[in-house]
N, C-alpha and C positions, 0 to 999 in steps of 0.2 A: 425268804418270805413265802414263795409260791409252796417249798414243800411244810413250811407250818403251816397253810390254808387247809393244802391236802391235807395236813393229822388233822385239823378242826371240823374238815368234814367228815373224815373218817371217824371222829367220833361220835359225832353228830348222828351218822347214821347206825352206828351200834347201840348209842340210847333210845332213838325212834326203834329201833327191833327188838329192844327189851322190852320196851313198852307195851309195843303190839303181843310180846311175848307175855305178858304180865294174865295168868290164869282169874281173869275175870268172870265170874257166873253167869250167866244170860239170864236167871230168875232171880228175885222179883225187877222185869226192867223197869218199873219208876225208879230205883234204884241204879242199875246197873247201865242201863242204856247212856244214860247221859256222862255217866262215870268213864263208858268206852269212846263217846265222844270228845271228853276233854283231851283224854290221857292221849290221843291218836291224832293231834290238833296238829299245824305246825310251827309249834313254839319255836324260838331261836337256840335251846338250850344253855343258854352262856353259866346258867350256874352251875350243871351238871358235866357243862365242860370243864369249866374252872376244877372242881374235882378230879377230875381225867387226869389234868397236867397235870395238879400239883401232884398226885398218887404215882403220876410215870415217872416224875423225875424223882420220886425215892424210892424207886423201884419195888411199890407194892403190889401184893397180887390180886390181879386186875378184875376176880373175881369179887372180892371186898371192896375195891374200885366203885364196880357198877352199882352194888348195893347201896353204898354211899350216897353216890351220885343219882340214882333214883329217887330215895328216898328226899334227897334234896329236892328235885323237880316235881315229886309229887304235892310236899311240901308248898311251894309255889304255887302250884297251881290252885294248893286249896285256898290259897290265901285271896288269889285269883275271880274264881269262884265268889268269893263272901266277898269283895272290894266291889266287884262288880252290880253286886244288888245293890250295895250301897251306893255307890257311886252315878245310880243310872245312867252304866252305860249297855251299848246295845253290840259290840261288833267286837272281840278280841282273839287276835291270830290269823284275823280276816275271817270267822264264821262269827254267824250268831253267838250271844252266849248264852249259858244255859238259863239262866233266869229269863230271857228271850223268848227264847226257843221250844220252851216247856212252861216254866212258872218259878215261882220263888221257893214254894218250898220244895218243888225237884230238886233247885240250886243247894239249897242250903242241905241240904239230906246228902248230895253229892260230895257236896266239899267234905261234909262228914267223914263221908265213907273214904273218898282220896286219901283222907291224912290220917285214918285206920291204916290203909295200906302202907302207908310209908310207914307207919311204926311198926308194922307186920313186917316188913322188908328188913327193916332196921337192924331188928330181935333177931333177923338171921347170923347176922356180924358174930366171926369165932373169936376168940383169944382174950387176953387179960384187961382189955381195954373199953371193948366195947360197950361196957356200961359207963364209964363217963361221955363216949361218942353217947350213946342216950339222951345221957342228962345234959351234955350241951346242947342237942340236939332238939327237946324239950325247951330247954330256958328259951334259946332262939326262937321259939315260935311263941310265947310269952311275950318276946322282946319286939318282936313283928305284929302280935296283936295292941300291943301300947302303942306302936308306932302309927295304925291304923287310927287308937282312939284320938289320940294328939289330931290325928289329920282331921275327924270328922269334928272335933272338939275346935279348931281353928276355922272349919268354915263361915264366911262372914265375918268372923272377927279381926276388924282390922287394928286392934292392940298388938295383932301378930308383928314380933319382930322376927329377924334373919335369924336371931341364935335360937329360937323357937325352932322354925322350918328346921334350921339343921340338925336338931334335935331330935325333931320326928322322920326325919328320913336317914337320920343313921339308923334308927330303930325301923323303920318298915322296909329300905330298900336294903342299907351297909347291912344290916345284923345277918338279912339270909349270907348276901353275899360274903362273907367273912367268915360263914359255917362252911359253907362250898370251899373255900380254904383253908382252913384249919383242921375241918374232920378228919382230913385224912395223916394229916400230924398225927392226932389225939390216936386214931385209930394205927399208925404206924408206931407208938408210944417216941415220937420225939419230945425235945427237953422243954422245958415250959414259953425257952425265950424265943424259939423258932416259930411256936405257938402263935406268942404274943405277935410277932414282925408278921406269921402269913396273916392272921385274924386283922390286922392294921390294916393291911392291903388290899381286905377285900373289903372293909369297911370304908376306905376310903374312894376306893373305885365305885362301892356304891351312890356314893355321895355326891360324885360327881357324873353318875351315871344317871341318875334323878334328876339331878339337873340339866342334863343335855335333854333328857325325856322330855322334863317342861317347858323348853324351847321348841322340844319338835310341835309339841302339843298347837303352836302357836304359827308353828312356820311351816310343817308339813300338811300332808291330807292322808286320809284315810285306808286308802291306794296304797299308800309308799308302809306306813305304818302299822296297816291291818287289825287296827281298832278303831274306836269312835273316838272322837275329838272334841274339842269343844266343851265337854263333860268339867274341865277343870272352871270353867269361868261359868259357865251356868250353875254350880255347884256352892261355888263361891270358896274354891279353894285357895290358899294361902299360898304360892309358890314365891319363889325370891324374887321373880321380875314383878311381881303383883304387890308385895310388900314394899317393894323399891319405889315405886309405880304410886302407892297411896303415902310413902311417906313424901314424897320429892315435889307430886302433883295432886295434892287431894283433893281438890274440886274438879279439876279436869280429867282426872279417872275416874271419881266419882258419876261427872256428867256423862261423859263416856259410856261406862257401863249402863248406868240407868237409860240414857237415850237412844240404845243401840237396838235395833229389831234382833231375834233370833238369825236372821238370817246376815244380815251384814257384822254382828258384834265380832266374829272371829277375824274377819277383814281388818276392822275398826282397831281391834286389840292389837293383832299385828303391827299395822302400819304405828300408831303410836309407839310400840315399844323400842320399834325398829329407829322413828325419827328422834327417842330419847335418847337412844345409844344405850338402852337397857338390854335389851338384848345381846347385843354383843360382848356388853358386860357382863353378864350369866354365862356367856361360852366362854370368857375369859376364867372364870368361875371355877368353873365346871375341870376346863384343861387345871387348874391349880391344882386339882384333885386328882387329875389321873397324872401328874407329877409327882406328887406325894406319894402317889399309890404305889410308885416304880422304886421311890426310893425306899419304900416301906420293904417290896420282896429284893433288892438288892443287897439287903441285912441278912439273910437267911443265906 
């Protein structure tokens, strides 16, 4: 275990030096400045990791590796970027972010430019494949933008049921994640069905990786997490313990949210969900999923 930490940091930091390494312009900085901010953040990288592995253990060359694996993070980020105005949130990776920090259409003009750059990185990929890596490459952020609309389209709406939520979070979190795993099949030209088993596994890890999210959302602080919080219930989003939560108790969540101050509501939400045993339920949830998810790359 200690020396797969080592690789995961050892990768970790060869993606933070490409990054810094990533030939950015310094003119025009409305543009650029906020663009060197993101990209130099300290994200966790876990999707550009996930790349990493799966390209080492079919012994790709690690040059085609990084591009991938950039391109995916940059991917993210922009997505990042445009959740966050919408979302108003104010704190992700533990800085400011850029809609914060500058204004909204800094933001929006950055994420722009971020996810130019990942398809400029992309276009570098040699050999016979790397146009369908493209075009998956493509769909997925398609598939990552539905998943956003679902999410903003489900705010307040408490019609929302569980097969909904799951719906839009295989599409906004599993889809990237499942590119992060697969690209580098497509791009090593393996056979469709090894494909299918990585693309499963990271879809399902995301799925359950979403959901451990919205529990931290609920049970961590901003400290441990390095974003803002809170953000999910002032928003009025749909998460599986808040579905649960209005289908099980909907007058006393109902009363709940509406009579909670800004300042106690997170407390408030907490403790309930904790004395429903919803909570626990969600991490029971959640582990279902990164079960599935093991037995998905065990196929491969």
């Amino acid at each position: 275990m200690n020396q797969f930490k080592e690789l995961i940091g050892f990768i970790r930091k060869e993606i933070n030096k490409s990054l810094k390494q990533l030939p950015i312009p310094v003119k025009p900085r409305y543009l650029y400045d906020p663009i060197r901010y993101i990209i130099r953040g300290k994200g966790k990288r876990l999707r550009p990791i996930l790349v990493h592995l799966i390209g080492r253990a079919y012994k790709m060359d690690p040059d085609e590796i990084m591009k991938i694996a950039l391109s995916i993070e940059l991917l993210h980020n922009f997505t990042l970027i445009h959740d966050d105005i919408m979302d108003n949130d104010t704190l992700r990776h533990g800085k400011e972010t850029i809609h914060t920090k500058w204004d909204n259409s800094s933001a929006i003009l950055a994420g722009d430019g971020v996810y130019t750059i990942a398809q400029i990185i992309l276009n570098k990929l040699s050999g016979l494949n790397s146009n369908k890596v493209s075009k998956y490459f493509n769909d997925v952020t398609l598939e990552i933008c539905e998943g956003q609309a679902l999410d903003k389209e489900y705010e307040n709406n408490y019609l929302t049921n569980e097969q909904n939520y799951l719906e839009m979070v295989e599409k906004k979190t599993g889809a990237l994640l499942g590119a992060s795993a697969s690209l580098p099949l497509i791009q090593n030209g393996n056979d469709t069905l090894s494909i299918k088993h990585s693309n499963a596994f990271g879809r399902l890890l995301g799925k359950g990786f979403q959901i451990q999210d919205d529990v931290l959302e609920i049970t961590s602080d901003e400290k441990v997490m390095g974003k803002s919080l809170e953000s999910d219930i002032f928003e009025g989003k749909q998460t599986i313990m808040f579905i649960k939560a209005n289908n099980r108790y909907q007058k006393r969540w109902s009363d709940l949210i509406s009579q909670s101050s800004k300042t106690t509501i997170k407390e408030n939400v907490s403790s309930f969900l904790h004395e429903t045993g919803i909570i626990n339920e969600a991490q029971h949830i959640a582990k279902s999923y990164f079960d599935l998810s093991r037995k998905s790359i065990e196929k491969l």
